[in-house]
Steps between C-alpha positions, in 0.01 A plus 500: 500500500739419821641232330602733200593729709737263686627390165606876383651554834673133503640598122641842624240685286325653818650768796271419793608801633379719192195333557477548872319841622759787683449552870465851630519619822385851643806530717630823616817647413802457746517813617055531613650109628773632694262786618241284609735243680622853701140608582460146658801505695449891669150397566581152647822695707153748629308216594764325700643763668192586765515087534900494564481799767211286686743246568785729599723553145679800485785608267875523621431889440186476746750266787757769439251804521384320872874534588563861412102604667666360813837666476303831400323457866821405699765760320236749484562546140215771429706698788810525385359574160271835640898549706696510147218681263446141308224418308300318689533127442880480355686379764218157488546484134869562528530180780257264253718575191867510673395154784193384489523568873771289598735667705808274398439540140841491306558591187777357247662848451510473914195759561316411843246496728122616468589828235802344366769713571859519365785451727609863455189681456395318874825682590439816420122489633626408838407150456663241702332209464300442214297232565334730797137553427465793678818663403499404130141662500633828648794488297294420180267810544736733597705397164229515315369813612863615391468384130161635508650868604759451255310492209240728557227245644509358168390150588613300211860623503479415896406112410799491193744668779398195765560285279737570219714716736537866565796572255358315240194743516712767529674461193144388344391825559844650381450376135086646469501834246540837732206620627320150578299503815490191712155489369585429176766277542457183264537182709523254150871591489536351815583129617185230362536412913492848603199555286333219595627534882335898480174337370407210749599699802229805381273239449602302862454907665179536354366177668622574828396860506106378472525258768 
């Protein structure tokens, strides 16, 4: 019989893959795949992280938060916040997002110093020397408290104003239908950086206020 069959498949007569049975395999589908291979990854990134924090890991956002708990203690941050009628923590989230706590920070469009300020806006808040912890601090809340004022303790419109500029705000709020309140301003009309900027540092506050 193997020699006939041999024969018919020698002659051309015979497909030994006809003949051979099909393979199936119970495999998921790529997306329960790709879902799985994510489940595995989160719970690995779970397990590790306890283990990595034993040995002293932290994040550039945890080195960075060590910086600004220090400055809080030495500029007496939460002070000058209760001073100016801040929320509490802004002035620490303001620092992380603008420095990362480095007091010679630079920025490309020239903004310095531990809250990043503009040549001109240093200027008009009295501010010499910006790369002066203690008076970039002072000068930083009382500007802030300023913008704050200015629109109404509106917080969000205080964040776009620090950072996409006073006029630009201005004229921002210039273009919203009569009869808009500054609590109902839309911010998605805004800058993708000013939106995003507005964002991380209510989410930076919120961190320093618990601690």
């Amino acid at each position: 019989m193997a020699f006939l069959f041999s024969l018919r498949y020698a002659l051309g007569i015979v497909n030994p893959l006809k003949t051979m049975p099909k393979l199936t395999y119970n495999t998921p589908k790529k997306r329960i795949q790709w879902l799985i291979i994510a489940i595995a990854i989160v719970a690995c990134g779970l397990v590790l992280r306890p283990i990595l924090l034993e040995f002293g890991y932290k994040s550039g956002d945890e080195l960075v938060a060590e910086r600004i708990y220090d400055w809080r203690e030495k500029l007496k941050l939460e002070e000058l916040e209760q001073k100016n009628n801040l929320p509490r923590g802004l002035l620490s989230a303001v620092m992380h997002q603008e420095s990362a706590g480095n007091p010679n920070a630079k920025s490309t469009a020239g903004a310095q110093g531990l809250f990043q300020f503009m040549r001109p806006t240093a200027r008009d808040m009295g501010l010499n020397d910006r790369t002066h912890p203690e008076d970039s601090a002072r000068a930083a809340a009382e500007y802030l408290d300023k913008l704050y004022e200015r629109y109404n303790k509106n917080l969000e419109l205080t964040l776009a104003a620090y950072n996409w500029g006073l006029g630009n705000v201005d004229n921002y709020i210039k273009t919203r239908p009569s009869g808009s309140t500054y609590e109902r301003f839309r911010l998605n009309k805004m800058p993708e950086e000013t939106q995003n900027y507005i964002a991380r540092i209510k989410m930076l506050r919120t961190t320093y206020y618990l601690r």
